[in-house]
MIKEDO-154068 format. One line per field, with one value per atom (N, C-alpha, C, O): chain; x, y, z. Coordinates in Angstrom, 3 decimals, always signed. Layout:
BEGIN
chain <- c(A;...)
east <- c(X;...)
north <- c(Y;...)
up <- c(Z;...)
***
This chain:
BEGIN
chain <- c(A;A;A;A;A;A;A;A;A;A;A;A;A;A;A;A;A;A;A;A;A;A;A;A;A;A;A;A;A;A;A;A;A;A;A;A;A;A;A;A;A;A;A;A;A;A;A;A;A;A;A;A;A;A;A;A;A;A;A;A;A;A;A;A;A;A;A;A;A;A;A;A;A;A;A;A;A;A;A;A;A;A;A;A;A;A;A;A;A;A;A;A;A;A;A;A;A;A;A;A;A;A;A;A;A;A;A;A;A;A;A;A;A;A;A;A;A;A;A;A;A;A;A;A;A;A;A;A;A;A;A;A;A;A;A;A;A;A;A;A;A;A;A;A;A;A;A;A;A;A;A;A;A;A;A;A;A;A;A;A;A;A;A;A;A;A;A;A;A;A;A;A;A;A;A;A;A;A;A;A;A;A;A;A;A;A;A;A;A;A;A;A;A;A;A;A;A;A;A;A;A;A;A;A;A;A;A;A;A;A;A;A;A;A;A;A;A;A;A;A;A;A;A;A;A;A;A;A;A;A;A;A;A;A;A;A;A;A;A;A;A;A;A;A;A;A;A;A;A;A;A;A;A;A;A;A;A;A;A;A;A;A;A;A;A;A;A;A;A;A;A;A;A;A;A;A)
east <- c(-14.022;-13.120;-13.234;-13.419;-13.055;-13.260;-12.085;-11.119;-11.909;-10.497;-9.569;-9.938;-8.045;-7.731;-6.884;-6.677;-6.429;-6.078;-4.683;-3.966;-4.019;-2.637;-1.654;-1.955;-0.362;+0.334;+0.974;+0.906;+1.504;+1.680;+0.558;+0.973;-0.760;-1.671;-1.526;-1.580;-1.250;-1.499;-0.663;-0.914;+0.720;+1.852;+1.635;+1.353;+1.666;+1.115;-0.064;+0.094;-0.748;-1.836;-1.202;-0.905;-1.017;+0.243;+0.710;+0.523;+1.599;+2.491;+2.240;+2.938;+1.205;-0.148;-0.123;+0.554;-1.179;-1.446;-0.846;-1.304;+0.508;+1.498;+1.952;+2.029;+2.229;+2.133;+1.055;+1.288;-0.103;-1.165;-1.029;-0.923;-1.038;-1.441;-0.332;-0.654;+1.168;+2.266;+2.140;+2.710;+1.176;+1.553;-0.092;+0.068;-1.266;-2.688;-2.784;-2.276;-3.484;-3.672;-5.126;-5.320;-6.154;-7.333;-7.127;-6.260;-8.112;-8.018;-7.079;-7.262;-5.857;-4.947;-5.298;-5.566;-5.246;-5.486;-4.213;-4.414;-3.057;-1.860;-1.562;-0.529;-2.425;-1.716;-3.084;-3.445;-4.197;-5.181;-5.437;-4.267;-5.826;-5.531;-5.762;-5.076;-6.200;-5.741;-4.549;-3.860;-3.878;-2.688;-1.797;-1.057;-1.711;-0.681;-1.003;+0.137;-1.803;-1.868;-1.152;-0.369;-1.124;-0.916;+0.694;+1.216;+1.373;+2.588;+3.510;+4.736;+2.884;+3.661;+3.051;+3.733;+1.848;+1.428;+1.321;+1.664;+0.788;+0.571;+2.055;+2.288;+2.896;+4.801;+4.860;+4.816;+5.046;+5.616;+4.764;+5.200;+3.539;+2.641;+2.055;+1.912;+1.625;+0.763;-0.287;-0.730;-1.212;-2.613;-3.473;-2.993;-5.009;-5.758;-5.949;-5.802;-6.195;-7.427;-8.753;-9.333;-9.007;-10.280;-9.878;-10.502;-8.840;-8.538;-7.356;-7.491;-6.625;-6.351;-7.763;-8.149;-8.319;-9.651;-10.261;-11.198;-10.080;-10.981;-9.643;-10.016;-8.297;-7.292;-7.376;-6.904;-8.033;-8.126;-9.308;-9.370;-10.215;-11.517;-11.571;-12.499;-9.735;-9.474;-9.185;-8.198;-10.281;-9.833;-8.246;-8.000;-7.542;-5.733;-6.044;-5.284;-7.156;-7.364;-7.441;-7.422;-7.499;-8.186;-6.845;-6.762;-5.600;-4.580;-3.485;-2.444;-3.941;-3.195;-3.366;-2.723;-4.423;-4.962;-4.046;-3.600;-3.929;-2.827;-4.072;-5.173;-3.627;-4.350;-4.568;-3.662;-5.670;-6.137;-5.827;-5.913;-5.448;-4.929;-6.081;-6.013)
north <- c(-51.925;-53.002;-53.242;-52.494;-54.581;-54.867;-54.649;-54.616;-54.564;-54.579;-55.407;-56.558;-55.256;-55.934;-56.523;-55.790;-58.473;-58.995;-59.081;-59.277;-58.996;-59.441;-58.090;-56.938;-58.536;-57.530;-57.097;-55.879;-57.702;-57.746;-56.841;-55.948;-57.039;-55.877;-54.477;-53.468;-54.834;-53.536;-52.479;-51.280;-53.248;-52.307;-51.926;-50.732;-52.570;-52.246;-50.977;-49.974;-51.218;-50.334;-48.956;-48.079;-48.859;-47.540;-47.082;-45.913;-48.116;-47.352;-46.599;-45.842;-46.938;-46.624;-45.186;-44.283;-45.118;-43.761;-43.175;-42.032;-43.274;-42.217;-42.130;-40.920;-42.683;-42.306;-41.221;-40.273;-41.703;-40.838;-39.540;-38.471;-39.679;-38.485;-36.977;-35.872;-37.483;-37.151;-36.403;-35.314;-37.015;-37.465;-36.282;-35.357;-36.546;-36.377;-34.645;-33.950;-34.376;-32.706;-32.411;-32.596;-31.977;-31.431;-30.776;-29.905;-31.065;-30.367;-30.492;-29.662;-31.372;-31.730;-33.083;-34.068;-32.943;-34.074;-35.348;-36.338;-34.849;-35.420;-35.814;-36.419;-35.493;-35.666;-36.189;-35.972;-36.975;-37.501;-38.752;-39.088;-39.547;-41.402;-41.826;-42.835;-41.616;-42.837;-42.784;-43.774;-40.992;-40.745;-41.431;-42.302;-41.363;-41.811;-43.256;-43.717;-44.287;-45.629;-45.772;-46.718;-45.185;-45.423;-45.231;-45.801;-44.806;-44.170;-44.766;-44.743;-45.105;-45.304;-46.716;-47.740;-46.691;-47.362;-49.062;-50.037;-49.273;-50.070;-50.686;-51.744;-50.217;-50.915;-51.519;-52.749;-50.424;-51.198;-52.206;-53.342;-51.893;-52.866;-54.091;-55.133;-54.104;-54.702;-54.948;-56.096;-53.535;-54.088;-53.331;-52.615;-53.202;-52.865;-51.239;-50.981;-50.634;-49.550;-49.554;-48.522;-50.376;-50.707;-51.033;-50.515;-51.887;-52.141;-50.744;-50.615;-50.113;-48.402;-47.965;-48.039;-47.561;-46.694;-47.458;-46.805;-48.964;-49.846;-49.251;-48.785;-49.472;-48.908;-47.718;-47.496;-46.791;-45.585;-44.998;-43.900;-46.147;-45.959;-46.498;-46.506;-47.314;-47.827;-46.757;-46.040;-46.546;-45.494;-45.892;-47.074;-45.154;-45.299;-46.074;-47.031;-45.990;-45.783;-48.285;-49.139;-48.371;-50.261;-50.641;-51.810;-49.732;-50.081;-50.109;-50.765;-49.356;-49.571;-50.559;-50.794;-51.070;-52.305;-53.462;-53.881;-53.782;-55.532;-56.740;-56.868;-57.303;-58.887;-59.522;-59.640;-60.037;-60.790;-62.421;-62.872;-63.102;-64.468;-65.145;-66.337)
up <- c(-28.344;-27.981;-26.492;-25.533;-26.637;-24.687;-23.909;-24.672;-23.284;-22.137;-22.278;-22.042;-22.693;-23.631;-21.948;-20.981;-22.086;-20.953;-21.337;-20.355;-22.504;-22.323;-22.057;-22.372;-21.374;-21.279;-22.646;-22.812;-23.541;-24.852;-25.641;-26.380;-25.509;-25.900;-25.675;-26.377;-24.023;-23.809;-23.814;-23.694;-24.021;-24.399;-25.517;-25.615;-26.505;-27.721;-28.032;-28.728;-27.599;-27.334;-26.907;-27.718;-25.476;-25.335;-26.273;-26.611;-27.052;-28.093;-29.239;-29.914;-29.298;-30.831;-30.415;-30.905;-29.196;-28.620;-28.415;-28.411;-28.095;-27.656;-29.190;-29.399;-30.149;-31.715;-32.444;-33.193;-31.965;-32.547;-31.884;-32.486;-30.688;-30.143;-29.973;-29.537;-30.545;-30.895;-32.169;-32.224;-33.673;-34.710;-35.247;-36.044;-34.723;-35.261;-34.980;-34.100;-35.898;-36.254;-36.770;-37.971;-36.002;-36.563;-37.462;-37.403;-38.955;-39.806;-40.723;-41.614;-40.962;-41.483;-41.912;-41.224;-43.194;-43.705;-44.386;-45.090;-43.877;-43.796;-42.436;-42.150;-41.611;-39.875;-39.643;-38.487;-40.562;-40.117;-39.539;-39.725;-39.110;-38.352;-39.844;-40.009;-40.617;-42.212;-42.353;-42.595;-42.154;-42.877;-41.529;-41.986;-40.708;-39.535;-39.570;-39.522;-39.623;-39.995;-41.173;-41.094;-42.245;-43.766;-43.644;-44.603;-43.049;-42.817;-41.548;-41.439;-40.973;-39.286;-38.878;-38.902;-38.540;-37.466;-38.291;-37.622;-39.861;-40.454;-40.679;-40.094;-41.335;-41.530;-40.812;-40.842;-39.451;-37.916;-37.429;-37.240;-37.197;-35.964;-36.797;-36.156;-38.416;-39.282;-38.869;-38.903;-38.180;-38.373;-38.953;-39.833;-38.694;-40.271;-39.452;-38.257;-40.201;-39.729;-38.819;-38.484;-38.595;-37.974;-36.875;-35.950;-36.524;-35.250;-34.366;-33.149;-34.887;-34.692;-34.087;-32.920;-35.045;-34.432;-33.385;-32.926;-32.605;-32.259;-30.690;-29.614;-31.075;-30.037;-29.452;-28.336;-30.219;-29.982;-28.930;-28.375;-28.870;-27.980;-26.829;-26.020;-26.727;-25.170;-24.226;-24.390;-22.884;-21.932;-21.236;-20.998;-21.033;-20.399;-19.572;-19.418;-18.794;-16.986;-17.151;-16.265;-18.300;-18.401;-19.008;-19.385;-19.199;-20.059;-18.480;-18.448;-17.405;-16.103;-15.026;-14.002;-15.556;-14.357;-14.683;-15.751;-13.637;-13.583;-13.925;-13.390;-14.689;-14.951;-13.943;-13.118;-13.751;-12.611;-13.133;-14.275;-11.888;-11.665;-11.162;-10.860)
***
């Protein structure tokens, strides 16, 4: 995923990760990213699986930069 420009994204984005990374358990296949999408992240946010794992490969460090004008 590219560097996402809206602030609305990128809060969003935050919130995912601080979910997963709260939530995900090596080796647990109940605390796995299908099972925490399937359970949490899909109800609340409504988006697919593909775009989670696509959230998940955003570095923090592109989620702190201010939008350029």
């Amino acid at each position: 995923m590219s560097t996402p420009t809206y602030k609305s994204t990128k809060k969003r984005i935050k919130e995912i990760l601080k979910i997963v990374q709260r939530e995900y358990e090596i080796h647990n296949n109940k605390r796995c990213y299908k099972a925490i999408w399937r359970n949490i992240i899909h109800p609340k946010y409504g988006i697919c699986y593909d775009t989670l794992l696509s959230y998940i490969k955003v570095k923090p460090s592109n989620l702190n930069e201010e939008i350029k004008k």
